[in-house]
C-alpha positions in Angstrom: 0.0 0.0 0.0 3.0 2.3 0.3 2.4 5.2 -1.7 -0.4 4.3 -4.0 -3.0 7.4 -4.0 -6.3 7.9 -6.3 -6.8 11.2 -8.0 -9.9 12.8 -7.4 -11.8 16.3 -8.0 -12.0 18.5 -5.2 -16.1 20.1 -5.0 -14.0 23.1 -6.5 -12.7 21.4 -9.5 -9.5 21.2 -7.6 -7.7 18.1 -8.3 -6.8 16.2 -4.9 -5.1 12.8 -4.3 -6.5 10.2 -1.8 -3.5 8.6 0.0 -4.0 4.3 0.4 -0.5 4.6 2.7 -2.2 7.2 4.7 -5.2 5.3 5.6 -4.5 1.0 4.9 -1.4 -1.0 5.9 -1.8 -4.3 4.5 -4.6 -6.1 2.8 -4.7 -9.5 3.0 -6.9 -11.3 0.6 -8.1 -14.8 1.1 -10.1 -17.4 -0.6 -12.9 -15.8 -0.1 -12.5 -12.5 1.8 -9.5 -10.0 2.2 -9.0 -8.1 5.6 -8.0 -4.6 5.4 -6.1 -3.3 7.9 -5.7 0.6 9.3 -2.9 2.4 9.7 -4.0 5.2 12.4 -5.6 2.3 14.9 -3.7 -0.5 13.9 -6.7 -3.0 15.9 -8.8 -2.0 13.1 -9.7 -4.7 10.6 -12.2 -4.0 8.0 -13.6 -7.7 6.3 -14.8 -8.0 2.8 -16.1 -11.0 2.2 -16.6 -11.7 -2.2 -17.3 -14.4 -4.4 -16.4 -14.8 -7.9 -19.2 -14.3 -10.7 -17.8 -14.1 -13.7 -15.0 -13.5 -15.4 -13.2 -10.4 -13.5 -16.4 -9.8 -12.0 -17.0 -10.2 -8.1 -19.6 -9.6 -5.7 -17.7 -7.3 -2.5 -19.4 -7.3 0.5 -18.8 -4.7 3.0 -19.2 -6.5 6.4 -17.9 -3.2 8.2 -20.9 -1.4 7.2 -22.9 -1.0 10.8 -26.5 -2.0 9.1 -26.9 -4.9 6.6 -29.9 -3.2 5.2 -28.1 -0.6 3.2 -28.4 -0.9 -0.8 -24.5 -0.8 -1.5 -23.8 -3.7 1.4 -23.2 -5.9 -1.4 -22.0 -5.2 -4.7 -21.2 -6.4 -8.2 -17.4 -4.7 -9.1 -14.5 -5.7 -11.1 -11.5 -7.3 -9.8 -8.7 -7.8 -12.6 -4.8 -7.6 -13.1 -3.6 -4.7 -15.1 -0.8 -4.7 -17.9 1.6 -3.6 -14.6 0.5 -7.0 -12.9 -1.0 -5.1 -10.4 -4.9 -5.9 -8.8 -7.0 -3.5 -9.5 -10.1 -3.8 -7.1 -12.9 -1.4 -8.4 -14.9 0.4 -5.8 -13.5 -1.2 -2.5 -12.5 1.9 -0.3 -14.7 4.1 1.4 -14.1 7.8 -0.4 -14.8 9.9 2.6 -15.9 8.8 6.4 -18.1 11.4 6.3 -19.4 10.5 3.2 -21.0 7.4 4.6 -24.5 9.3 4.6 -24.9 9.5 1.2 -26.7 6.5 -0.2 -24.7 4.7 -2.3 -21.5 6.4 -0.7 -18.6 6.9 -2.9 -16.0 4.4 -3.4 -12.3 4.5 -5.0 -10.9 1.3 -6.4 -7.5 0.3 -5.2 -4.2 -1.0 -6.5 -2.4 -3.6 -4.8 1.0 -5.2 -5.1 2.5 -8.5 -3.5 4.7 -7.9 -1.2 
């Protein structure tokens, strides 16, 4: 996770960049789930649990989420290697914290390397 960002648009057209080092450590990513972990409180574990559906296509579900009800607890994205062998996962991190009031809330996709 060490230095990958995500560009973004500020609300004032100001282009911005959303640190992954400032806010992930590690992801680990299972069979069937990955485990992100925080940087600022390292006993924080967010769990994804996914299953494959198709071809580069996955169903994420946010088990962090506090109510299971929400429309965007589980989700159809795109999980794939790009031409840099790196996994792309599309729409896996939370944009904002508080963001998380707006229904769907945003998400960035994320670019992972093995370590």
């Amino acid at each position: 996770m060490e230095g990958q960002t995500y560009p973004y648009i500020y609300g004032d057209d100001t282009l911005g960049h959303f640190a992954y080092s400032t806010y992930y450590k590690t992801i680990v990513i299972s069979s069937n789930k990955m485990i992100a972990t925080r940087r600022s409180e390292a006993n924080i574990r967010h769990e994804y649990h996914y299953r494959v559906l198709r071809d580069s296509i996955i169903e994420l579900e946010r088990t962090y989420l506090q109510s299971p009800e929400r429309p965007d607890y589980k989700l159809e994205t795109r999980m794939y290697f790009d031409e840099n062998h790196h996994l792309i996962i599309e729409k896996f991190c939370e944009a904002e914290h508080n963001m998380t009031q707006v229904l769907p809330p945003p998400y960035y996709s994320v670019m992972l390397e093995r370590k």
